[in-house]
C-alpha positions as CSV (number, residue, x, y, z in Angstrom):
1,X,70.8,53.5,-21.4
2,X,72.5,53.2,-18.0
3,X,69.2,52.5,-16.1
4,X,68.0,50.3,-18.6
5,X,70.7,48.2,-18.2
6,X,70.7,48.5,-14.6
7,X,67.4,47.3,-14.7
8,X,68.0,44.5,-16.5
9,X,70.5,43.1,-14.6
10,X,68.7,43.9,-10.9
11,X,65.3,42.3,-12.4
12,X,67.6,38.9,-14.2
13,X,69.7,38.9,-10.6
14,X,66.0,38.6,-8.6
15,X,64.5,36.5,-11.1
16,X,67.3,34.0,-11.0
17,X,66.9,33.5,-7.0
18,X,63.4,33.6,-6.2
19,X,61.7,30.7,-5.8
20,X,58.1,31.0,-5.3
21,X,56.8,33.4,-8.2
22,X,55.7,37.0,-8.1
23,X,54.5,37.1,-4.9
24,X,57.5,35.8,-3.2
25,X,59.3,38.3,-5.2
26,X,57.5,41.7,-4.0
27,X,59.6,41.8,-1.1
28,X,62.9,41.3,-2.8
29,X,61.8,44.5,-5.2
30,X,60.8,46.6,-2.1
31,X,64.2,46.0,-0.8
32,X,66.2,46.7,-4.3
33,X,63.8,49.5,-5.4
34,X,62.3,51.3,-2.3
35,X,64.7,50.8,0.3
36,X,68.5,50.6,-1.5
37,X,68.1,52.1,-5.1
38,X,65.3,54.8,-3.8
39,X,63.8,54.8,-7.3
40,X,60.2,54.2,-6.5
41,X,58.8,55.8,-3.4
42,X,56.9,53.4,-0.7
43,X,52.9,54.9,-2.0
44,X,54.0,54.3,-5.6
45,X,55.3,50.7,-4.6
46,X,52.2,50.1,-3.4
47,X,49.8,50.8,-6.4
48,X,52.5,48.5,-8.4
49,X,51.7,45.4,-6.2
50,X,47.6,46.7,-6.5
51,X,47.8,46.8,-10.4
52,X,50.1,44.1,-10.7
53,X,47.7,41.9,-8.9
54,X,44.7,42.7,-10.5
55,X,46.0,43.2,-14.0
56,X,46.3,39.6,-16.2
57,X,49.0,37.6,-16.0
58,X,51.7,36.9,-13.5
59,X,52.3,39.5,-10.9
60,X,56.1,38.8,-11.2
61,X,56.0,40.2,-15.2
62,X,53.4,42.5,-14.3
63,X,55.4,43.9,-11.5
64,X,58.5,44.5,-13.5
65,X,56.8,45.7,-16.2
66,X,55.3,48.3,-14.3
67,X,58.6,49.1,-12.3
68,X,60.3,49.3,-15.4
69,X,58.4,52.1,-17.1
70,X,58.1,54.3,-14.4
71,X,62.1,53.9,-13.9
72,X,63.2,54.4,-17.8
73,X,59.9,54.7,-20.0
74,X,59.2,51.8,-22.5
75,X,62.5,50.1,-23.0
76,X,63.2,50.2,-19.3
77,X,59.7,48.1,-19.3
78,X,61.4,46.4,-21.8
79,X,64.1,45.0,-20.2
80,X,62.4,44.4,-16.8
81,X,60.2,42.3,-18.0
82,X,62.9,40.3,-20.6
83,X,65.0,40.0,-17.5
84,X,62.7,38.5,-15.2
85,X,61.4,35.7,-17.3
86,X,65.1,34.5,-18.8
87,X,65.8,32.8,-15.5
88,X,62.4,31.1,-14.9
89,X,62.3,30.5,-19.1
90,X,66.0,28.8,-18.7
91,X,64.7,26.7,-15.8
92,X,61.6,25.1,-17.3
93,X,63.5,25.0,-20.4
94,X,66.1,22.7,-19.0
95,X,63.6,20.8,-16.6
96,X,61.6,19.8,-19.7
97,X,64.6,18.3,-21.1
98,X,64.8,15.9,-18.2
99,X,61.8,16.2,-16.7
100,X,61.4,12.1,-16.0
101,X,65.0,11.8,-14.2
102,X,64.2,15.0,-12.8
103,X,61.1,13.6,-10.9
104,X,62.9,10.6,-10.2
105,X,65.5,12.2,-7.3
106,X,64.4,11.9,-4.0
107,X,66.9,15.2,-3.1
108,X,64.8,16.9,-5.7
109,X,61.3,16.6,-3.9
110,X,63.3,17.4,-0.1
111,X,65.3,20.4,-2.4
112,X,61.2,21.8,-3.2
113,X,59.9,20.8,0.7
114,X,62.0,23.5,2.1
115,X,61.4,25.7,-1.0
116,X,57.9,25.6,-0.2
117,X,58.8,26.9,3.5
118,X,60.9,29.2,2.2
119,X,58.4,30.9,-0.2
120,X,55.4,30.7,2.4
121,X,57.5,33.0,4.4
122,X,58.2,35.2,1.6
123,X,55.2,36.0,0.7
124,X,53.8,36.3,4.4
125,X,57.0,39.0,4.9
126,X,55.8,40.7,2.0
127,X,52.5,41.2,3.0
128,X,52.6,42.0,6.6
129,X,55.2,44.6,5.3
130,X,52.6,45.6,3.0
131,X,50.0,45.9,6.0
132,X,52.4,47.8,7.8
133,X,52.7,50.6,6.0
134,X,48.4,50.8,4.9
135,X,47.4,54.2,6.2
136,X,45.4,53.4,9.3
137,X,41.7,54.7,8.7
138,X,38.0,53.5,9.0
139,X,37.7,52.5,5.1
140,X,41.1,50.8,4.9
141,X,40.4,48.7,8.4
142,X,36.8,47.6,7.2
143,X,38.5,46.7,3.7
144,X,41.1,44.8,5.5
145,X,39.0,43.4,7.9
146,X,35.7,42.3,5.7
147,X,38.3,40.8,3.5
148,X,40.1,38.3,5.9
149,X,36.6,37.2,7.1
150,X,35.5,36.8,4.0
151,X,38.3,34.7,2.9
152,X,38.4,32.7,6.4
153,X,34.1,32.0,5.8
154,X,35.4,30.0,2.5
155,X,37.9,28.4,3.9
156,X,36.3,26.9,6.6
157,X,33.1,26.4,4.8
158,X,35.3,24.9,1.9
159,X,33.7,27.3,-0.2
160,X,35.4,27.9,-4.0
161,X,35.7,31.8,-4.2
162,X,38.2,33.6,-6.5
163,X,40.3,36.1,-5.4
164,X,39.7,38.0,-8.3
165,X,36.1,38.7,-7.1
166,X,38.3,39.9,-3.6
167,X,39.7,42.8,-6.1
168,X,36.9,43.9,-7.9
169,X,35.0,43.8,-4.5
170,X,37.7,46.1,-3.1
171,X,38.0,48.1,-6.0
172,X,34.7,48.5,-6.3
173,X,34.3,50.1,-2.8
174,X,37.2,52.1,-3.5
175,X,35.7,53.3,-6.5
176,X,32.5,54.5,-4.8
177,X,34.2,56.0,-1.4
178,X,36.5,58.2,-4.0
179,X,33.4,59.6,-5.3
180,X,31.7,59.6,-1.8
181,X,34.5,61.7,-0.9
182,X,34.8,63.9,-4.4
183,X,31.0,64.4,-3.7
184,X,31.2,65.8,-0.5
185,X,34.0,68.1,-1.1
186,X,32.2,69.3,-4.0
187,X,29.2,70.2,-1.0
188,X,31.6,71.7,1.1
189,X,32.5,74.3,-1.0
């Protein structure tokens, strides 16, 4: 029970001061998981963030979900994921109450100006740490690189493309050069 717990209080601590949703929050969990608590190796880090991203519904209860089972089984998953939604729950909870007044403070909208800055650099941390540590090979630099043209083609041609067709796109391609590859060992020998 002592990991479950542990787990729950990490995943209520990081919920409680993130500002900016699951993306933002990848990089706080790749500091408290990968690099302090050494629970989760960097590779198995990774796929989280992959399934978390293309599995429905928000990455940041996806994430801990995910992080949660492979830490403590189901209730670990349990309380990851009841953790991280208390804070944001508690938030909107209380914002809802007040929302009018709320609105009203000009410190408020200043308050969420630098928030915004603050989360834009987040997630930008997050990911070039993520592209960082991709192992450097012909499929993963065509991936990478298709991708960001792709997504630069639609927004300078103000084009309305989903990033979920991105995944399956990527997946997709992954799915093939797996068996590509199974196929050709299966030659070899």
């Amino acid at each position: 029970m002592r990991k479950e717990w542990t787990l729950f209080l990490t995943f209520l601590k990081i919920g409680a001061f993130t500002f900016g949703g699951g993306y933002a929050m990848i990089a706080l969990l790749e500091n408290e998981f990968v690099e302090r608590k050494k629970w989760i190796e960097k590779d198995d880090f990774l796929n989280m963030v992959a399934i978390a991203e293309s599995t429905p519904g928000p990455v940041a209860i996806n994430s801990a979900t995910y992080i949660g089972y492979k830490i403590a089984g189901l209730f670990g998953a349990a309380a990851a994921t009841v953790a991280v939604c208390i804070p944001s729950f508690t938030v909107i909870f209380c914002i809802s109450l007040f929302f009018d007044q709320f609105l009203s403070l000009t410190w408020v909208s200043r308050a969420f100006r630098g928030i915004q800055v603050c989360v834009i650099y987040l997630i930008s941390f997050a990911g070039l740490k993520m592209l960082k540590s991709i192992k450097r090979n012909a499929f993963n630099t065509v991936i990478l690189l298709s991708v960001i043209v792709a997504m630069l083609a639609c927004t300078v041609f103000a084009v309305s493309f989903s990033s979920v067709y991105y995944i399956l796109i990527c997946g997709t391609a992954g799915v093939v050069i797996f068996f590509l590859k199974k196929l050709r060992k299966g030659n070899d020998n």
